[in-house]
PLY file of the C-alpha trace (Angstrom):
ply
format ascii 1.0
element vertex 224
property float x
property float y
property float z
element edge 223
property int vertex1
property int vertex2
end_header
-15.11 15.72 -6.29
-14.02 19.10 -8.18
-12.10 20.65 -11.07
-8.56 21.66 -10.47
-5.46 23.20 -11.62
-2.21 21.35 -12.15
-0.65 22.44 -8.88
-0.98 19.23 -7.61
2.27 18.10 -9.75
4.62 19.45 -7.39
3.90 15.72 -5.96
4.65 14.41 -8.89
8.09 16.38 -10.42
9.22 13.87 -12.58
5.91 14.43 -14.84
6.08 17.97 -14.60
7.65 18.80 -17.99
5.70 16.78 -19.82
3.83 19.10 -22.59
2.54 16.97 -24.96
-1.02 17.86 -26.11
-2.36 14.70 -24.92
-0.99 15.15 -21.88
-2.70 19.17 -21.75
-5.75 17.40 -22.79
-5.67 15.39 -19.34
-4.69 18.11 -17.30
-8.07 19.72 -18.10
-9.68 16.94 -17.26
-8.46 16.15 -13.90
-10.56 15.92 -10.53
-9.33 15.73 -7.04
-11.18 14.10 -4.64
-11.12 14.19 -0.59
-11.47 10.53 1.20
-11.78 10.07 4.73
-10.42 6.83 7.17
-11.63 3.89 6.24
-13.32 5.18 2.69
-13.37 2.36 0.33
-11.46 3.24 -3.36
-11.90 0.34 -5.02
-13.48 -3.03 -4.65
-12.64 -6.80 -5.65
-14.61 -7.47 -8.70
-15.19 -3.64 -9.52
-14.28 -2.27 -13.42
-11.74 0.57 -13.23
-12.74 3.99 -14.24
-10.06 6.13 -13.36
-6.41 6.40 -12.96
-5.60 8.12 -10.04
-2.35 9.83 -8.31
-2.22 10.33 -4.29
-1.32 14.03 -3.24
-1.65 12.93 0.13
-2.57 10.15 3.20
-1.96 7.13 2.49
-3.90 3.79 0.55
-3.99 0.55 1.47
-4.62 -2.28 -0.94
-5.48 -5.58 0.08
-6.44 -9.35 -0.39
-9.48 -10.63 1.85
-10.01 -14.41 1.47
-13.22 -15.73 1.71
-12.73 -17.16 5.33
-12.78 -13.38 5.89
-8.54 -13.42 6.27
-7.07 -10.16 5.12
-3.14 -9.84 3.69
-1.77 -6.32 2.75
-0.37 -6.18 -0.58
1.43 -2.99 -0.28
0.26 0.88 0.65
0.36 4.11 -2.16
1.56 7.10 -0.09
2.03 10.77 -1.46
3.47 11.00 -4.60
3.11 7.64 -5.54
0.58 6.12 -8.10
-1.18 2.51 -7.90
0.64 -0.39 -9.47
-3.33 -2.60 -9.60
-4.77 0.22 -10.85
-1.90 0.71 -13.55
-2.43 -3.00 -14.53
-6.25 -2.93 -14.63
-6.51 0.70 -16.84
-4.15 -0.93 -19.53
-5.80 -4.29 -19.19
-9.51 -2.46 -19.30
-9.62 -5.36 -16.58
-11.64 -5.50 -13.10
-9.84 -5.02 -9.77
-8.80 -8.32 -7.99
-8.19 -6.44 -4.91
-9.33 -4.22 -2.72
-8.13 -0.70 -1.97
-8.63 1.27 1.35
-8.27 4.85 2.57
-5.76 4.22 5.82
-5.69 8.16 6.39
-7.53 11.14 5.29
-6.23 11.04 1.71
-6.55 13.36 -1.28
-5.71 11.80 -4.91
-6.67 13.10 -8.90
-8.73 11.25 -10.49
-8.33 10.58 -14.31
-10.53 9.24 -17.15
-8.84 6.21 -18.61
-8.97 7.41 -21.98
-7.04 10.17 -21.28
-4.74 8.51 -18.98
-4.02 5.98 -22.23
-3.70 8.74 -24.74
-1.52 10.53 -22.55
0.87 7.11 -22.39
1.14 6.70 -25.51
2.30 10.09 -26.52
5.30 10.52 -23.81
8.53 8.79 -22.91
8.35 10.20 -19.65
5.05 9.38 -18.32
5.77 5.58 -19.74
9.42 5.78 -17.84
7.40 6.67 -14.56
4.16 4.39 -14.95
6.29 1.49 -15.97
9.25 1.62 -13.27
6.19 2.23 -11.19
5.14 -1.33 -12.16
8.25 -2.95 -11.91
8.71 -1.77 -8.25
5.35 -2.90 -7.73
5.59 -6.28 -8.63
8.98 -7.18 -7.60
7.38 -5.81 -3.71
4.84 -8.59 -4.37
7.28 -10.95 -5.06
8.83 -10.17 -2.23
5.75 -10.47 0.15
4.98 -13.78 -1.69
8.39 -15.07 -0.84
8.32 -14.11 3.04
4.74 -15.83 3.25
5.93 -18.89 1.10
8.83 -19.25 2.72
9.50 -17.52 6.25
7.69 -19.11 10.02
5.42 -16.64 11.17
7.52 -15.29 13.68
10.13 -14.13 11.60
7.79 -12.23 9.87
6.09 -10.75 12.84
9.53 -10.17 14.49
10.31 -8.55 11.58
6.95 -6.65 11.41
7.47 -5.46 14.88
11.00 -4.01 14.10
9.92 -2.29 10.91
6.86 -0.22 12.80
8.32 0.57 16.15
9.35 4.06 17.03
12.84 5.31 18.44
11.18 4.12 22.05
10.85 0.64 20.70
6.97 1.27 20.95
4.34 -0.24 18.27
1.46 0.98 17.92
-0.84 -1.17 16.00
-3.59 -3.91 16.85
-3.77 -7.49 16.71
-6.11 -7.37 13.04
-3.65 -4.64 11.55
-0.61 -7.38 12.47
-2.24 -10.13 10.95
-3.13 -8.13 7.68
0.37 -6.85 7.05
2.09 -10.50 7.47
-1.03 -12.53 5.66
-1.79 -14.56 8.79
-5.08 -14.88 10.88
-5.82 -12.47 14.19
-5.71 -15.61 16.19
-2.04 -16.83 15.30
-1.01 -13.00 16.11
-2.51 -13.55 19.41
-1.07 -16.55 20.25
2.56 -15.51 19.15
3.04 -12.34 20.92
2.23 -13.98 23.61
4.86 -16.05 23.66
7.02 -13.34 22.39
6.15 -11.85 26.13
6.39 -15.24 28.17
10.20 -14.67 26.53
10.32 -11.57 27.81
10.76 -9.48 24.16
7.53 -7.78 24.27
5.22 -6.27 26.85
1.07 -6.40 25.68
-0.82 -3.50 26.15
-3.96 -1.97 24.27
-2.99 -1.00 21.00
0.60 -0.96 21.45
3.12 -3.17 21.91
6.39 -2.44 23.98
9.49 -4.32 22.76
11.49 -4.65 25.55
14.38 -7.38 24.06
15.10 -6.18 20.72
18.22 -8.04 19.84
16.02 -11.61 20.41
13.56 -10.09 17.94
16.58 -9.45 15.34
17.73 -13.53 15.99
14.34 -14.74 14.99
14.28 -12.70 11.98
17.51 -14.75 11.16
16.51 -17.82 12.32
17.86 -18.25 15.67
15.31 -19.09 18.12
0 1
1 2
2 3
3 4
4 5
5 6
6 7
7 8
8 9
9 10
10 11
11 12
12 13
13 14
14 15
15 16
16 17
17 18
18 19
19 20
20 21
21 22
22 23
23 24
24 25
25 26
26 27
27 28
28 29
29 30
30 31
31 32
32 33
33 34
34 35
35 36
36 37
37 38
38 39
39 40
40 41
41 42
42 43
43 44
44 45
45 46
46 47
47 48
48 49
49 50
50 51
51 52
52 53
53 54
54 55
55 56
56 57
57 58
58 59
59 60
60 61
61 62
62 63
63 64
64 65
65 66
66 67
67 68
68 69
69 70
70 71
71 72
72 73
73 74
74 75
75 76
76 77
77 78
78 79
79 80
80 81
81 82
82 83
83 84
84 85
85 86
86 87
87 88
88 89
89 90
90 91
91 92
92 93
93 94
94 95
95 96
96 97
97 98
98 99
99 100
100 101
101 102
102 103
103 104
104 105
105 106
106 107
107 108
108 109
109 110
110 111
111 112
112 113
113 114
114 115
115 116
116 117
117 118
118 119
119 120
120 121
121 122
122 123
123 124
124 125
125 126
126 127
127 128
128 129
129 130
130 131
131 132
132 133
133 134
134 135
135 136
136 137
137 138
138 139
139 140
140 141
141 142
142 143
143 144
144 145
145 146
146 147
147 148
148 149
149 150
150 151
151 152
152 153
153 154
154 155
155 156
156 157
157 158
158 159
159 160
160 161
161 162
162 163
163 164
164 165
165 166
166 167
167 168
168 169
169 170
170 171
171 172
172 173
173 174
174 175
175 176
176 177
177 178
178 179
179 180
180 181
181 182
182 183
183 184
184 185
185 186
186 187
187 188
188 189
189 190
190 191
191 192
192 193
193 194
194 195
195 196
196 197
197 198
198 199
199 200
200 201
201 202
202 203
203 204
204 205
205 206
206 207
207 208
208 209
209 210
210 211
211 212
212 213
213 214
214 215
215 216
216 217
217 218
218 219
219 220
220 221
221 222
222 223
C-alpha cells in the first residue's frame, strides 16, 4: 500500500471538479493498493474500513452459502466504485458478502471518515455515490428476479450468449458458470450436456463452443 497523488481521477471524471476542503482533506489521505488474482478484499462478517475506487482489473463480489454454493452478485470494473461497500461505510455495518480480486486489480483506498465528511460537503460526490447505489440495487433486483423466476437453462443459455466471443467461443469453467447464474457445479454439468446431446454446444476444457446459437436464443425465450 502507498501514498499517492490524485492522478488516479482521470478514472473517475465526474468527481474531478470537486474542490471542497473536505474533499482536499481526502485526497491527502488516499492509498492505492496493488491486488493480485484471486486476492481476497473483503470478507462475509468483516467491519469495513475503507471506501475504495477501482483504477483497474476487475472485483468480484459474491454470496457463498453454507453448503459451500457460490452466486455472483455483480463485478466493480475500472472506474466504478462498490455499491456493498457504499452501503456498509454509511451503515458503519459489516460486509454480508464477499469480495474477490478476478484480475490483477489496483483500487484507492479511503478512511471512512473522510469518505463521510467528504459526502456530506458535495452535491457531486452524493450525485455519483448515490446513482451508484441505485444502479446497484436495481442489478440485484434483477439477478433476484432471473433466479426467482427463470429455469436454469434460460439463464445459462443466456449466460452462454452474454460471454461468448465473435467466434461463438466461451471460455469459462463449469464452477465460474454455476457462480454467475446462482446454481450448483453439478446442475451446470448436467445441462450443458444436454445442451450438446442437442447439438448447441460442443464441451471442451475450459471452453465451450456454441455451435447452434439461434436454439440458445429460443430457450432464453422460452421455447424449448
Amino acid at each position: 500500500m502507498e501514498a499517492c497523488n490524485s492522478s488516479w481521477l482521470a478514472s473517475f471524471p465526474q468527481l474531478s471538479h470537486i474542490h471542497t476542503d473536505s474533499w482536499m482533506q481526502l485526497l491527502r489521505k488516499v492509498k492505492r493498493v496493488s491486488l493480485e488474482t484471486d486476492d481476497m478484499i473483503f470478507r462475509n462478517g468483516e467491519f469495513c474500513s475503507n471506501f475504495f475506487f477501482v483504477i483497474s482489473g476487475t472485483v468480484r463480489v459474491q454470496k457463498i452459502s453454507s453448503s459451500g454454493h457460490e452466486i455472483t452478485l455483480y463485478r466493480v470494473h475500472s472506474g466504478e466504485i462498490c455499491e456493498i461497500t457504499t452501503s456498509c461505510v454509511l451503515a458503519k455495518d459489516m460486509y454480508h458478502a464477499e469480495a474477490v480480486a478476478e484480475s490483477s486489480v489496483v483500487a484507492i483506498l479511503v478512511p471512512n471518515s473522510y469518505f463521510i465528511a467528504a459526502l456530506k460537503d458535495s452535491d457531486v460526490l452524493q450525485s455519483y455515490v448515490y446513482s451508484n447505489v441505485e444502479h446497484g440495487v436495481n442489478s440485484l433486483l434483477d439477478l433476484l428476479g432471473e433466479v426467482a423466476f427463470e429455469s436454469v437453462d434460460s439463464r445459462l443459455a443466456k449466460a452462454l450468449i452474454k460471454q461468448c466471443n465473435s467466434s461463438h467461443i466461451v471460455y469459462t469453467t463449469h464452477h465460474e458458470l454455476a457462480a454467475n447464474i446462482g446454481t450448483a457445479r453439478e446442475v451446470i454439468s448436467r445441462m450443458l450436456k444436454k445442451f450438446e446431446t442437442k447439438g448447441w454446444v460442443t464441451l471442451q476444457r475450459g471452453k465451450i463452443n456454441i455451435v447452434d446459437l439461434c436454439s440458445l436464443l429460443n430457450v432464453t425465450r422460452g421455447n424449448k
